[in-house]
C-alpha angles and dihedrals in degrees: 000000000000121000101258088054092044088055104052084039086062100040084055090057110050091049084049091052085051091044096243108128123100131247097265094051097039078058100051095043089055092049079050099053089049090053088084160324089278099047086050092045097048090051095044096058083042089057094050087056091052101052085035090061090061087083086096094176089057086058091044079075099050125105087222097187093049087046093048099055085049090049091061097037093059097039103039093238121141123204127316134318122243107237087057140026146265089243087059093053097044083063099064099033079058087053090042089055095045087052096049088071090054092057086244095114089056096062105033135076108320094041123117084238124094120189121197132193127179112221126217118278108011137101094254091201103149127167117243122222090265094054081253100143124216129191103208106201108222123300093017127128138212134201138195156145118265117255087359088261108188141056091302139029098243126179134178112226112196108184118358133326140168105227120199096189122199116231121257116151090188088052119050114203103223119192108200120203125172101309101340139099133211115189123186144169103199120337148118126243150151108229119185123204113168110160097201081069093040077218125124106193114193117189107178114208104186137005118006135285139180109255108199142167124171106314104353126088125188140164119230115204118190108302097029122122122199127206124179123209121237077247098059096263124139121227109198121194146132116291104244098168103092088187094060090115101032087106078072105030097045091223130109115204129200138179120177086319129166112265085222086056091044092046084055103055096034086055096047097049091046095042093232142144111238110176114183130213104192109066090186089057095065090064082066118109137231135207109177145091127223111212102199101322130161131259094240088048100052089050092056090045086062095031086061093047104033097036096225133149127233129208127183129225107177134343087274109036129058133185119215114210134185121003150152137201090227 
């Protein structure tokens, strides 16, 4: 978000806070506050300085005009905004600066820090400072500092996340995860950090990056997967999951692979338990790609090839009975 935008997105809020937007704008600015995690969460930590300014003796003991030129000083504002006025702002520079005791300042809206965090069931997709794109699969998170002020654009990956990376040779992009670090100078790839496993996984899709843990260093060209050992080792191969990325693209694909492999994934994508009876069933081939199915449907598609049978046991676990490869 530029300035400008930043500004008239602020404004907004805080006559949204007196209730004194009107209808069209409170609308807008609810329609704002759904786009996305970051837009929630920006108008969330603006709201908690807004109720926290009510507190008027607190303010009784604040010096308003010297707060207010720090308030400025530290956020880049000038002075107030027409729409509302000088007195309205003093009151949250004074909360800012009452926060800023309790360390809250430090972490909320105009911190260097931003905090992630992709939500169930959308797409995640968000547009770092440096136009770089990352997809978040659900529950990860994503840190960084803002503006990716520095000598290199660095951000912490806890869980799993697509990166596009714009090119800038003066300015490295750098994903750190555990004790890993991915650098890179333009580039696209899936990385994978999940700490119950103690495992980082790095598949790179295009251009080049610098894959290391501890005391090992390696270059990944396209094609090449990563795995680090809970010892710091680093295991280099060809990608052969083809599915490594469908969390994000929403697609299985499958040629002449294993069941046991497709069970597998499909289990995998749709976070489900899929427990099968017959051992001889799982030797049998597919050829066939599933483009945001259902689980229900994708079951059906197997049940009609394969005639199985399926029984549930629970909304998240399956058997599979019976089958042939016919």
């Amino acid at each position: 978000m530029d300035q400008k935008s930043k500004d008239h997105i602020t404004h907004s809020i805080i006559l949204y806070l007196q209730n004194e937007a009107d209808p069209e704008e409170r609308q807008l600015i609810d329609d704002w506050i759904q786009e996305s995690t970051s837009n929630k969460k920006y108008f969330e930590e603006y709201k908690t300085i807004w109720e926290s300014s009510k507190n008027k003796s607190v303010f009784e003991e604040i010096d308003i005009n010297k707060e207010w030129d720090t308030f400025k000083k530290e956020t880049g504002i000038k002075d107030a905004k027409k729409g509302f006025s000088k007195n309205q702002w003093f009151k949250i520079a004074a909360s800012l600066v009452i926060l800023l005791g309790t360390g809250f300042y430090a972490n909320l809206i105009f911190n260097s820090e931003v905090h992630i965090i992709a939500e169930l069931g959308k797409e995640n997709k968000f547009i770092l400072p440096d136009n770089s794109m990352v997809w978040l699969n659900e529950g990860s998170e994503l840190l960084y500092k803002k503006d990716f002020k520095g000598k290199v654009r660095q951000v912490e990956l806890i869980g799993e996340g697509f990166f596009e990376v714009r090119k800038n040779i003066n300015k490295p992009f750098i994903v750190k995860a555990q004790h890993t670090e991915t650098k890179v100078l333009g580039t696209s790839f899936n990385i994978k950090s999940l700490k119950e496993q103690q495992q980082i996984e790095v598949v790179l899709v295009t251009g080049k990056v610098e894959f290391s843990s501890r005391n090992q260093k390696i270059i990944l060209l396209p094609g090449d997967k990563v795995i680090t050992l809970s010892n710091g080792e680093i295991v280099k191969n060809k990608n052969q999951d083809v599915n490594f990325d469908s969390w994000k693209t929403g697609v299985l694909n499958f040629e002449k692979d294993l069941l046991s492999q497709v069970f597998y994934d499909i289990g995998k994508f749709y976070d489900k338990e899929i427990q099968i009876e017959n051992a001889q069933l799982l030797d049998c081939t597919l050829t066939n790609n599933f483009n945001n199915e259902s689980f229900e449907e994708v079951l059906e598609t197997l049940k009609i090839v394969f005639d199985i049978t399926i029984e549930s046991i629970n909304s998240n676990s399956v058997i599979i009975k019976g089958g042939s490869c016919r």
